[in-house]
DSSP file (Angstrom, degrees, kcal/mol; ACC not computed):
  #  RESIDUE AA STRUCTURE BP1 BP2  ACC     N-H-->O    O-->H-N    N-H-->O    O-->H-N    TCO  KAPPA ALPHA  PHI   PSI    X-CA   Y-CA   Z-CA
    1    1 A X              0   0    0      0, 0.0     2,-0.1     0, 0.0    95,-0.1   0.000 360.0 360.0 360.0 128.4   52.0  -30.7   -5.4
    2    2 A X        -     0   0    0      1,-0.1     2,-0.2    93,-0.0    93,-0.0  -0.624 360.0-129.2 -88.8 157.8   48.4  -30.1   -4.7
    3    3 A X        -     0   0    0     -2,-0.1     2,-0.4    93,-0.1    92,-0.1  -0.515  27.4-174.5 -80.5 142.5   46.9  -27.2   -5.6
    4    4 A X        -     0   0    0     -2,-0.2    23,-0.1     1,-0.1     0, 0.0  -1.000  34.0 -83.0-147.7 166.3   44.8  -25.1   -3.0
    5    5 A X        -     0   0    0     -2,-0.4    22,-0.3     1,-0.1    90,-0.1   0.188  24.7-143.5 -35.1 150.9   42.6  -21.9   -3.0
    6    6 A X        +     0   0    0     20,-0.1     2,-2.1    88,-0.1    20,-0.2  -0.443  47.6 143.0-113.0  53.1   44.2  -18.1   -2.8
    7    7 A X        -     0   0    0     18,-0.4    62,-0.1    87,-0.1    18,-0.1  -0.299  48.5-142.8 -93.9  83.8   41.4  -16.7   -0.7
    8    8 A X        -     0   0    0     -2,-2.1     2,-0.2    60,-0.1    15,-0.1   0.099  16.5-165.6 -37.7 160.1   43.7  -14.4    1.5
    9    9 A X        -     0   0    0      2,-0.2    57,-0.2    13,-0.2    17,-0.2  -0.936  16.1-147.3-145.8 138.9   42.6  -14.3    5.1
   10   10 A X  S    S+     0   0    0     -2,-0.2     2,-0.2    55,-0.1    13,-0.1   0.193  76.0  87.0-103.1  38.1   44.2  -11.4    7.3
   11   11 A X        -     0   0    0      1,-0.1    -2,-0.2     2,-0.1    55,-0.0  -0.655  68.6-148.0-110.8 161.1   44.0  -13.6   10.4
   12   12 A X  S    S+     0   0    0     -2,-0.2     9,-0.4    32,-0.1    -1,-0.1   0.721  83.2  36.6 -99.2 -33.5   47.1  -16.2   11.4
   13   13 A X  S    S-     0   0    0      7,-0.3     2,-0.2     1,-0.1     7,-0.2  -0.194  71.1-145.9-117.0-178.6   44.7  -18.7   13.1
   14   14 A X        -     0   0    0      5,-0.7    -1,-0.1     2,-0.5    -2,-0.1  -0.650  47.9 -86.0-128.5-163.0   41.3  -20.0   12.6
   15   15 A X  S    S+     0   0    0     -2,-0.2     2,-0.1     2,-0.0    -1,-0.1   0.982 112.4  81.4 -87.5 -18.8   39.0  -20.9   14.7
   16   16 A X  S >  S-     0   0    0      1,-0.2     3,-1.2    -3,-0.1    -2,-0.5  -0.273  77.5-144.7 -25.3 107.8   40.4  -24.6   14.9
   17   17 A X  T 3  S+     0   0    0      1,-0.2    -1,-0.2    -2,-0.1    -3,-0.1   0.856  99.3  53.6 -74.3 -18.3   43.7  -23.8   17.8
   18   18 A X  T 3  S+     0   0    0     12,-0.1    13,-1.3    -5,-0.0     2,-0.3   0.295 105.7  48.3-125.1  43.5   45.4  -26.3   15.9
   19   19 A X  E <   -A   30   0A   0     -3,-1.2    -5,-0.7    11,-0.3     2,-0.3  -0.939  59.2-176.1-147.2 135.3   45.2  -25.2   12.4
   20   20 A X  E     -A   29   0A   0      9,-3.2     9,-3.0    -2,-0.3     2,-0.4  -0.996  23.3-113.3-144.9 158.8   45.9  -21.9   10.9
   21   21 A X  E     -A   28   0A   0     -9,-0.4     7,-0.3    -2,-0.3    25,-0.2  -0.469  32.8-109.3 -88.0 139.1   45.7  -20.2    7.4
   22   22 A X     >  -     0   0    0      5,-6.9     4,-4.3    -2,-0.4   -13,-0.2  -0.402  22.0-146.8 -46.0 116.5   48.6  -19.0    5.3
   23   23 A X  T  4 S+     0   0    0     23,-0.3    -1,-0.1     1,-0.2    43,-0.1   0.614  94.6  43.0 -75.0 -11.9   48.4  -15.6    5.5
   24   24 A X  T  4 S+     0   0    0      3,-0.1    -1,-0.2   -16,-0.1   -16,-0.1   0.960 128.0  22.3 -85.1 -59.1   49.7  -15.4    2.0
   25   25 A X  T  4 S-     0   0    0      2,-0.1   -18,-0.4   -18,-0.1    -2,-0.2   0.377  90.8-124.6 -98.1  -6.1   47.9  -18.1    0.2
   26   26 A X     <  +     0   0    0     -4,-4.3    -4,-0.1     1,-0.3   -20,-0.1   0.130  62.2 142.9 102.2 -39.7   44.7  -18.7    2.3
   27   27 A X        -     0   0    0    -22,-0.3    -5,-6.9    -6,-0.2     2,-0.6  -0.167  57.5-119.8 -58.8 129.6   45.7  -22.6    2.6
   28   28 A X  E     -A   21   0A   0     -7,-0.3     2,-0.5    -3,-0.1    -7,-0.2  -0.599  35.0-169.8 -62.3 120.5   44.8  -24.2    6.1
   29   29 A X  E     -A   20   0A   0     -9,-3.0    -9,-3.2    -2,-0.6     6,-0.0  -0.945  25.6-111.0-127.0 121.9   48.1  -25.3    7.4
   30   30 A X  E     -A   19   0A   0     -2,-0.5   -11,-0.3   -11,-0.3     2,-0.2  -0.114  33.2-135.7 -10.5 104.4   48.5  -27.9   11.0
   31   31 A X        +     0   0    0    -13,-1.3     2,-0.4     4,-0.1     3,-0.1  -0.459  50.6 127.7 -82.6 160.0   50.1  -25.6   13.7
   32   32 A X  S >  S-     0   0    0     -2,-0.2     3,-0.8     1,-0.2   -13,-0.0  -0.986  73.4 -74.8 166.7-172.1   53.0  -27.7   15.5
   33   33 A X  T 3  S+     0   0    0     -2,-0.4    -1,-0.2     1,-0.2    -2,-0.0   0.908 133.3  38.8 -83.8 -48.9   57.0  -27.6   16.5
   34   34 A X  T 3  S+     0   0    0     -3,-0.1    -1,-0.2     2,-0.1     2,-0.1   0.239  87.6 118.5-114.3  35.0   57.9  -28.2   12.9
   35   35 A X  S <  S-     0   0    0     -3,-0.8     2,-0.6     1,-0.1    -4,-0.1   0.210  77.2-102.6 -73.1 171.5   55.2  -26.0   11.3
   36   36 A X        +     0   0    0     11,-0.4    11,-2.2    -2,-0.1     2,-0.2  -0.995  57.7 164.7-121.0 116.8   56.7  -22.9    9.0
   37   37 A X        -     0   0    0     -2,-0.6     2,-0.3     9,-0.3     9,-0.2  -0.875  30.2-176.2-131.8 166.2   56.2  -20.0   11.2
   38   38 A X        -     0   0    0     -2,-0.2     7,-3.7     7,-0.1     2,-0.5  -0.919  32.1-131.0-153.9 163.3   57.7  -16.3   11.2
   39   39 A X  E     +B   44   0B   0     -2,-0.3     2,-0.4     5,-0.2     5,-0.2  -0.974  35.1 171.0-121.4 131.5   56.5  -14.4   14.3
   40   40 A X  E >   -B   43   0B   0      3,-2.6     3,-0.5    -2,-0.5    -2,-0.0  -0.889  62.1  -0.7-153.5 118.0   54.9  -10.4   13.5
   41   41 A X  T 3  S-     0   0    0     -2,-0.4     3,-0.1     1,-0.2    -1,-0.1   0.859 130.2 -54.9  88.3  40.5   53.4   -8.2   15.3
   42   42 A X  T 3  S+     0   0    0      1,-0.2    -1,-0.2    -3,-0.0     2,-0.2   0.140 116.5 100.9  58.5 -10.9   53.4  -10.2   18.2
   43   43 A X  E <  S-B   40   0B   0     -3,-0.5    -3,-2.6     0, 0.0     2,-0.4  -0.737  70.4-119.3-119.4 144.0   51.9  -13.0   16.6
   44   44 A X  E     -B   39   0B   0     -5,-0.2     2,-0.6    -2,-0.2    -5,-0.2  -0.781  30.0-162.2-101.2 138.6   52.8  -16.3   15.1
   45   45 A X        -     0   0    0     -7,-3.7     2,-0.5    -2,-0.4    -7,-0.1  -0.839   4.6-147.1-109.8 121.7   52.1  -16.9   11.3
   46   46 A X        -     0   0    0     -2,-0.6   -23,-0.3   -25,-0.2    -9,-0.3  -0.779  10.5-166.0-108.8 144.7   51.9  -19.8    9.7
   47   47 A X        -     0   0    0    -11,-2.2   -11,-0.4    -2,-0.5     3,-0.1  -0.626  27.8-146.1-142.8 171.6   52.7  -21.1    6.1
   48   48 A X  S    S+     0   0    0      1,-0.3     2,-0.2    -2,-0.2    -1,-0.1   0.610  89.6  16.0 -98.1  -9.0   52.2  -24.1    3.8
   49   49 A X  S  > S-     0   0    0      1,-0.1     4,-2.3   -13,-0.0     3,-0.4  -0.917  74.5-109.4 179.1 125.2   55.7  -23.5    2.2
   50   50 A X  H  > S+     0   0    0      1,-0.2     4,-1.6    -2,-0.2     5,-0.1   0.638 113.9  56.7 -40.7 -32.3   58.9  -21.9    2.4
   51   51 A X  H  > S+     0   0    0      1,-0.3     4,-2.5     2,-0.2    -1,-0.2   0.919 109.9  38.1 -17.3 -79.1   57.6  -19.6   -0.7
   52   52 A X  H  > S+     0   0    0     -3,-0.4     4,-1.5     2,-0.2     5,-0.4   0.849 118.1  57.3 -81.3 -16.6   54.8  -18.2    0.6
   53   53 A X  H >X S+     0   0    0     -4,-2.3     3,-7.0     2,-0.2     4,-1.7   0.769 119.5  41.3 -36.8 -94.8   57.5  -18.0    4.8
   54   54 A X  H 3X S+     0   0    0     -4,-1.6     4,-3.2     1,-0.5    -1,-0.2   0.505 111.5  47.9 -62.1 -38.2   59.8  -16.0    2.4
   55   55 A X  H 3< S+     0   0    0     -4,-2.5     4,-0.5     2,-0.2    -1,-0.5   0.782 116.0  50.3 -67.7 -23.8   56.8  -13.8    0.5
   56   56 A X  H << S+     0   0    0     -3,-7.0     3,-0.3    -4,-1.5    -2,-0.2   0.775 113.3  47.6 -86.6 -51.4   55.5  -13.1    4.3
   57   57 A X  H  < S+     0   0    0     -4,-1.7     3,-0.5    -5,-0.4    -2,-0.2   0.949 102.6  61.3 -61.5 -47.9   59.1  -12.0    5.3
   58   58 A X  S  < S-     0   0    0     -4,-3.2    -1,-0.2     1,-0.2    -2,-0.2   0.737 132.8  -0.2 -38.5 -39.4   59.7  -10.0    2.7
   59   59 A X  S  > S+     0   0    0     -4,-0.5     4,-1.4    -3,-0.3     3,-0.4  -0.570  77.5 176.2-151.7  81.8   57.1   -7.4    3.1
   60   60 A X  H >> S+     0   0    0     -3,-0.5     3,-2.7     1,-0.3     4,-2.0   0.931  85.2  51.0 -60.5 -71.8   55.1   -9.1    6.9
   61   61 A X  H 3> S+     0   0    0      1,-0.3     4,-0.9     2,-0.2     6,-0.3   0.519  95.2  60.5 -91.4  -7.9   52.8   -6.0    6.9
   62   62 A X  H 34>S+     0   0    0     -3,-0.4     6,-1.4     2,-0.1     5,-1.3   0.864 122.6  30.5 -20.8 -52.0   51.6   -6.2    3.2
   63   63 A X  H X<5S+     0   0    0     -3,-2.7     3,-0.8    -4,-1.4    -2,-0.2   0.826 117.4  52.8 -97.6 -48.4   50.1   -9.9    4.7
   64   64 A X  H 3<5S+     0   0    0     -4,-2.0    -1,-0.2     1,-0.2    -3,-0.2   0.833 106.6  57.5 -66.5 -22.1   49.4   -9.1    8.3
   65   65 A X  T 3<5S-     0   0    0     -4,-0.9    -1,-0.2    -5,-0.3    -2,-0.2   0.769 106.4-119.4 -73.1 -30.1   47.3   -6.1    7.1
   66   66 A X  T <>5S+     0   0    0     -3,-0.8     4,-1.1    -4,-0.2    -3,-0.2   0.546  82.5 117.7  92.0   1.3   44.8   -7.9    4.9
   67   67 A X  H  ><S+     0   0    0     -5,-1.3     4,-2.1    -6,-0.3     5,-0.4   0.908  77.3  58.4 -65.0 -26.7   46.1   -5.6    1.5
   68   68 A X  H >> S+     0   0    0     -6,-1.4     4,-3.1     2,-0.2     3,-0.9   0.985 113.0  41.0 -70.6 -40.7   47.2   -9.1   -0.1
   69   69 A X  H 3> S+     0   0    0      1,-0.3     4,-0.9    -6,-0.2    -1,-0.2   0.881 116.1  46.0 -60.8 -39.1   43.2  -10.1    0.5
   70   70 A X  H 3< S+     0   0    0     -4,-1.1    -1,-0.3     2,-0.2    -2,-0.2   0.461 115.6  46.8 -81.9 -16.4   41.9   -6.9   -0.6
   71   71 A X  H X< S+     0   0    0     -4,-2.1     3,-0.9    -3,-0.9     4,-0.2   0.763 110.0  55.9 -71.9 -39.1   44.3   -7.0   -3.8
   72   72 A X  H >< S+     0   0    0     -4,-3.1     3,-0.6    -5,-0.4    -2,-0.2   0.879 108.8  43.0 -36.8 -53.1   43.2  -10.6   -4.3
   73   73 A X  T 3< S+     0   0    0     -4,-0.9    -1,-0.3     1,-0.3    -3,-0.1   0.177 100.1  75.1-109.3  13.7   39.4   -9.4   -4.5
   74   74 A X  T <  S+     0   0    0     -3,-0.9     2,-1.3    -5,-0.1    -1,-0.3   0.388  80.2 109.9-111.7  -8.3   40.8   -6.3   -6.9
   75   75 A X  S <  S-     0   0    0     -3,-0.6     2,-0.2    -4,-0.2     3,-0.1  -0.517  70.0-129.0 -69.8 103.0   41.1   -9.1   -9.8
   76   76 A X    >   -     0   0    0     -2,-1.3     3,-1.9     1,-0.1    -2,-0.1  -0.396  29.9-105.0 -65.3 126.8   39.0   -9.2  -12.6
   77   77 A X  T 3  S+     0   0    0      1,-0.3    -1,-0.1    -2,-0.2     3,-0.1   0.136 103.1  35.4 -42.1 147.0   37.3  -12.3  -13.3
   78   78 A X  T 3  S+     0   0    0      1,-0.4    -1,-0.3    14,-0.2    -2,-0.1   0.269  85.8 150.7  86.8 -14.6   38.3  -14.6  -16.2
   79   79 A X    <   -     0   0    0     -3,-1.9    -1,-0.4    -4,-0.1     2,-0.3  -0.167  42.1-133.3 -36.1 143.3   42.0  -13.4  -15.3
   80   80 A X        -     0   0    0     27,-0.3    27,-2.3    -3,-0.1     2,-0.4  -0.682  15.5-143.5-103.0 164.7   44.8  -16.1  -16.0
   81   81 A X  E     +C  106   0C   0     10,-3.7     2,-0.2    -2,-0.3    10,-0.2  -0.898  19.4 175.2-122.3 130.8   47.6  -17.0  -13.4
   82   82 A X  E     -C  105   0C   0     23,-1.3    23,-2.7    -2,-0.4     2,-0.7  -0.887  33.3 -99.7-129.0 178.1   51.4  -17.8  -14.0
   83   83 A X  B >   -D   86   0D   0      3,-1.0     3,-1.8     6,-0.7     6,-0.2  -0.899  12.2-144.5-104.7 113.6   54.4  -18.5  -11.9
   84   84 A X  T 3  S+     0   0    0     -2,-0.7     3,-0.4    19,-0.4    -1,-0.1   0.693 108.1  43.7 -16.4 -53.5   56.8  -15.8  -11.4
   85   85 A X  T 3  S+     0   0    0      1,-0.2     2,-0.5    17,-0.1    -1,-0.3   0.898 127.5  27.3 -87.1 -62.4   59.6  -18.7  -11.6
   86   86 A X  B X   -D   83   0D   0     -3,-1.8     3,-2.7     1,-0.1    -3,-1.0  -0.814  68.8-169.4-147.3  74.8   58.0  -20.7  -14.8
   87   87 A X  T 3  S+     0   0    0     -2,-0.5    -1,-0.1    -3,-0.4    -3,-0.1   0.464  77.5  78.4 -49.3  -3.4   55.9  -18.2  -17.1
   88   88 A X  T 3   +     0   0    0     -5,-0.1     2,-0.4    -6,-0.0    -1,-0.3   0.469  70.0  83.9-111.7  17.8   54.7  -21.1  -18.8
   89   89 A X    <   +     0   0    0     -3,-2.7    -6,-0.7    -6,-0.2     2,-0.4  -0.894  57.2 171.5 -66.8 124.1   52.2  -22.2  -16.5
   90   90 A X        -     0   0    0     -2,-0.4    -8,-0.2    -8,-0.2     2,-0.2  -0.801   5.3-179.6-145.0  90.4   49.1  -20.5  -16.9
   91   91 A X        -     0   0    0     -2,-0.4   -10,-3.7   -10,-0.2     4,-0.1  -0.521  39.4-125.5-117.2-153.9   46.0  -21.0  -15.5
   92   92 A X  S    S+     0   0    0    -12,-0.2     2,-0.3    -2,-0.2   -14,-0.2   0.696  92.4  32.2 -79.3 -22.1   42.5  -20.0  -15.2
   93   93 A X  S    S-     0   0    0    -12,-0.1   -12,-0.1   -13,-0.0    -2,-0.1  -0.946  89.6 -86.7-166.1 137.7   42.5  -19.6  -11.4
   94   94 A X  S    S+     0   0    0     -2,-0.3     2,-0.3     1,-0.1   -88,-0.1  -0.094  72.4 107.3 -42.7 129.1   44.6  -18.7   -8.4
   95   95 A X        -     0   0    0      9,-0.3     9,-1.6   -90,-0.1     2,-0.3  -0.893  65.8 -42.0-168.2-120.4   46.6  -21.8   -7.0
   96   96 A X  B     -E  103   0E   0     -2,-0.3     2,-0.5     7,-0.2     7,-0.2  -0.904  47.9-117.9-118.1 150.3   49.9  -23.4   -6.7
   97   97 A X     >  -     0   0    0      5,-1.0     4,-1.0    -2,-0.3     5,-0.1  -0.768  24.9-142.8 -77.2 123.8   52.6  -23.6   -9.5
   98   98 A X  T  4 S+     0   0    0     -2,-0.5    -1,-0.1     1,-0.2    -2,-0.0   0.579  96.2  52.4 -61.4 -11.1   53.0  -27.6  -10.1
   99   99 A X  T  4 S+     0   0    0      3,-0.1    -1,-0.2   -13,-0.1    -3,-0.0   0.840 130.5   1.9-104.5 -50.9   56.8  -27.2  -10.7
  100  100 A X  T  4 S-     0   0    0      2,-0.2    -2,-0.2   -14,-0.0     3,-0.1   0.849  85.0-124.4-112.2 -47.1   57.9  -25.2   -7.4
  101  101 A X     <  +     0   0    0     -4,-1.0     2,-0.4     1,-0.4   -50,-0.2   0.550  59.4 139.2  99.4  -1.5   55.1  -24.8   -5.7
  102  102 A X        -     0   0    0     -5,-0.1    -5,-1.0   -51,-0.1    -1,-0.4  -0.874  64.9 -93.2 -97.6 146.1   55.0  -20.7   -5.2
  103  103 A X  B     -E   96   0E   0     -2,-0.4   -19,-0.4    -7,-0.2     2,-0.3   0.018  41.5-106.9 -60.8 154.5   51.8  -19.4   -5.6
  104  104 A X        -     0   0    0     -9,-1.6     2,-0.4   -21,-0.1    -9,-0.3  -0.713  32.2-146.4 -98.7 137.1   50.4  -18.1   -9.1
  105  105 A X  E     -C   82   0C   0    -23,-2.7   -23,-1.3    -2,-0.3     3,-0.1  -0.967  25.8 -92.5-128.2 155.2   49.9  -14.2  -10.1
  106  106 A X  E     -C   81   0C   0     -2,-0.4     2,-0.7   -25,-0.2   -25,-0.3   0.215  17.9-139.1 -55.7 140.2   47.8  -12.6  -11.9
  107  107 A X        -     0   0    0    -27,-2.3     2,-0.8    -3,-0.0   -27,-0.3  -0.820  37.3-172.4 -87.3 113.3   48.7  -12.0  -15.5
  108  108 A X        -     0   0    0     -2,-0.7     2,-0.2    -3,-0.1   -33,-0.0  -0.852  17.6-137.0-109.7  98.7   47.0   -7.9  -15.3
  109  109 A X        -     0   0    0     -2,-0.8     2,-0.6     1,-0.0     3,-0.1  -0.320  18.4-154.5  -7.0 103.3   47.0   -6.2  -18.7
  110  110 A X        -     0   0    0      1,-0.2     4,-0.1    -2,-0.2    -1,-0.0  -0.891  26.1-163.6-114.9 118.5   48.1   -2.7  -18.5
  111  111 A X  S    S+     0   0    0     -2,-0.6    -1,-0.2     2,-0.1     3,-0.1   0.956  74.7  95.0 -35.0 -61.7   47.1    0.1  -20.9
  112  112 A X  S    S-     0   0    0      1,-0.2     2,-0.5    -3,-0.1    -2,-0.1   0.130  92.3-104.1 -58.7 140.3   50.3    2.0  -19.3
  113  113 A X        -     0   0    0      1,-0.1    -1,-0.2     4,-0.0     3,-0.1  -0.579  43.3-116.3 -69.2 127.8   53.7    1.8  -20.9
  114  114 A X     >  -     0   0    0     -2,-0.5     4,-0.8    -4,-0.1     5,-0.2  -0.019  17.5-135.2 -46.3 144.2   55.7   -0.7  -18.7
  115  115 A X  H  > S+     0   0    0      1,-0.2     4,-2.1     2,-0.1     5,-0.3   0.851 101.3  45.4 -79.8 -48.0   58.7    1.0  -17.0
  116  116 A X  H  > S+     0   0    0      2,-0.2     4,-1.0     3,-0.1    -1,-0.2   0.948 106.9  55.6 -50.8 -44.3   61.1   -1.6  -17.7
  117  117 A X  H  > S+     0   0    0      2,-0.2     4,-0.8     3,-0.1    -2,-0.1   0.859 112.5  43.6 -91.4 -56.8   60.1   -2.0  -21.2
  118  118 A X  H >X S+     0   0    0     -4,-0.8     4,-3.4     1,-0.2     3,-2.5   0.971 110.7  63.1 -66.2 -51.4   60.8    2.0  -21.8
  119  119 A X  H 3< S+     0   0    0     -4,-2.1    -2,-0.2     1,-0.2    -1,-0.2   0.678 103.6  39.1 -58.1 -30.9   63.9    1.5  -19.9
  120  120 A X  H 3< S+     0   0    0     -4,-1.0    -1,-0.2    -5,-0.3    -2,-0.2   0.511 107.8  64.8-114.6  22.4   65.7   -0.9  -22.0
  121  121 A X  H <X S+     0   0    0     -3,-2.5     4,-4.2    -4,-0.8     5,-0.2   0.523 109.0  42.5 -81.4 -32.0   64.5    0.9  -25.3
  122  122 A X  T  < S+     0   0    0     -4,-3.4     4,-0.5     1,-0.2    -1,-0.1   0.528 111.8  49.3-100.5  35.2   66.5    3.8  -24.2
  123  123 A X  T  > S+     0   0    0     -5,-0.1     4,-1.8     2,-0.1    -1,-0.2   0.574 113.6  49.3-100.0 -38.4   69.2    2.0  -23.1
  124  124 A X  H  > S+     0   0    0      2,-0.2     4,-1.8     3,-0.1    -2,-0.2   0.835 103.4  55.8 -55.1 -48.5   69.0    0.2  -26.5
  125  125 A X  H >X S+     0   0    0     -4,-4.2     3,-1.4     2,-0.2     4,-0.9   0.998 111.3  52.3 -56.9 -73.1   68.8    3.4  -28.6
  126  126 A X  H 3> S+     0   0    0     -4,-0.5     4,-2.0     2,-0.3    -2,-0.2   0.677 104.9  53.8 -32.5 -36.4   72.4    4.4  -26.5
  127  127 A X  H 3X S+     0   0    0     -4,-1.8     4,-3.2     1,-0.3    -1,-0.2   0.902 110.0  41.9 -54.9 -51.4   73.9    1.6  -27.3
  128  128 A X  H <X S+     0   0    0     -4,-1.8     4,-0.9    -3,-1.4    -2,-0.3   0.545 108.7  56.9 -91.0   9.2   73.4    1.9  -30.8
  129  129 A X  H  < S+     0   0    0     -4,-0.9     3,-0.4     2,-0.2     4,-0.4   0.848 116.0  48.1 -88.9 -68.7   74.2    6.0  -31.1
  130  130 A X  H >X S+     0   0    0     -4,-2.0     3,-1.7     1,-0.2     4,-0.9   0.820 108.4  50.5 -31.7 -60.0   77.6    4.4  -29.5
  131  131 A X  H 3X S+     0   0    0     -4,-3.2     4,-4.0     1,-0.3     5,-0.4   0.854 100.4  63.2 -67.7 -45.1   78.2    1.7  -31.8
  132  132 A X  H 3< S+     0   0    0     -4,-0.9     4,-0.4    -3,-0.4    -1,-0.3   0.648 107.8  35.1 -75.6   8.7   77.8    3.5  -34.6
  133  133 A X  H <> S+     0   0    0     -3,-1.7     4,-3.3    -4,-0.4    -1,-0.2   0.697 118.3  56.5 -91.8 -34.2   80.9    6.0  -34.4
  134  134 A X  H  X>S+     0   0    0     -4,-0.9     4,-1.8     1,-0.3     5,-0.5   0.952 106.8  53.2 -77.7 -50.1   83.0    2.9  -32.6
  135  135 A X  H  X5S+     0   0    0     -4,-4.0     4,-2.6     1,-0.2    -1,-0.3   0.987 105.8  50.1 -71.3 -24.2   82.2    0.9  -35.8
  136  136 A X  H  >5S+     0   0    0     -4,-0.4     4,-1.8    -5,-0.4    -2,-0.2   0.889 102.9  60.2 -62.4 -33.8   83.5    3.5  -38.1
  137  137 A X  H ><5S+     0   0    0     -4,-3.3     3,-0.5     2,-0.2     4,-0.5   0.986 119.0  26.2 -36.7 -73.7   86.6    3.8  -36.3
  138  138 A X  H 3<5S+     0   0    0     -4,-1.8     3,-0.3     1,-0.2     4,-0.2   0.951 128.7  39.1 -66.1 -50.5   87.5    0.0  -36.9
  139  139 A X  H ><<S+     0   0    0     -4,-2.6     3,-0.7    -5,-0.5    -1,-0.2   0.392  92.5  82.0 -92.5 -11.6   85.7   -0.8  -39.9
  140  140 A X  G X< S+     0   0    0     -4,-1.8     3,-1.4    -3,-0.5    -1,-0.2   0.951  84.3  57.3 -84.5 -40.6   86.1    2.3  -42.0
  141  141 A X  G 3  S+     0   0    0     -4,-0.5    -1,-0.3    -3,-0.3    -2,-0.1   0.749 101.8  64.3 -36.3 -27.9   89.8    1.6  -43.5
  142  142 A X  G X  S+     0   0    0     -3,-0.7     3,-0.6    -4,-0.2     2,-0.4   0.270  82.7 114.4 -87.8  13.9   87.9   -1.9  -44.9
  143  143 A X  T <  S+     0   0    0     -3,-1.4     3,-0.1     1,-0.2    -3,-0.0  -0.819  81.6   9.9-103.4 114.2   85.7    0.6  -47.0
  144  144 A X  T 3  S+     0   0    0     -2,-0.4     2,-0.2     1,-0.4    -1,-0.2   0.182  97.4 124.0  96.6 -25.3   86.1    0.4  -50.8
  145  145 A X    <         0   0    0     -3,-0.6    -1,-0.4     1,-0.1    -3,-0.0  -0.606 360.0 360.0 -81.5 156.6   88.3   -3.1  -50.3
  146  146 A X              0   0    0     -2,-0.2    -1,-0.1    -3,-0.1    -4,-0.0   0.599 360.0 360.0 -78.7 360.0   86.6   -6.0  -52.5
């Protein structure tokens, strides 16, 4: 799969009528009858790849608005990319994951405790405040045998 640029654009067309960029990933994509399109805001959008259709469908005014370009340009250089799908692709620079083909995001560092992370320590902590009365129940009669 070639790789191509993520310099979001919040236009569907260019100036070419019979090319327009992926509003997701920036790639110039051929307009035509069997082109990847989703229609928003009046307007037909076009895509390089069911990925980035289905990242445009999911949240169309994220993409149609021009935040995904202005989030793009909120990346600090020398950031690495992976793929959501295959965390062990990693490169230097925005493109395409060679394995699927959905576009690569940004690995961000956060100071901030994740929310996830906190959420399945203290789920973890409950579990084991359960377990330990539930193992004395079964296990305590075996206490003292050799």
């Amino acid at each position: 799969m070639t790789e191509h640029s993520h310099h979001h654009k919040a236009h569907s067309a260019s100036p070419d009528s019979t090319s327009a960029t992926d509003p997701v990933c920036g790639m110039q994509v051929k307009k035509g009858a069997d082109a990847l399109s989703s229609n928003y805001g009046g307007k037909a959008w076009y895509f390089c790849s069911d990925g980035c259709q289905s990242q445009f469908d999911a949240d169309p005014y994220f993409y149609a608005s021009g935040n995904a370009e202005k989030a793009q340009q909120a990346v600090q250089p020398g950031t690495q990319w992976t793929c959501p799908m295959h965390p062990e692709i990693v490169r230097d620079e925005p493109g395409s994951c060679p394995l699927c083909g959905m576009a690569l995001e940004p690995m961000v560092p956060s100071d901030e405790p994740s929310e996830e992370l906190t959420d399945f320590t203290r789920r973890m902590w409950i579990s084991a405040a359960a377990a330990v009365p539930l193992i004395i129940l079964t296990m305590g009669e075996l206490v003292g045998l050799p």
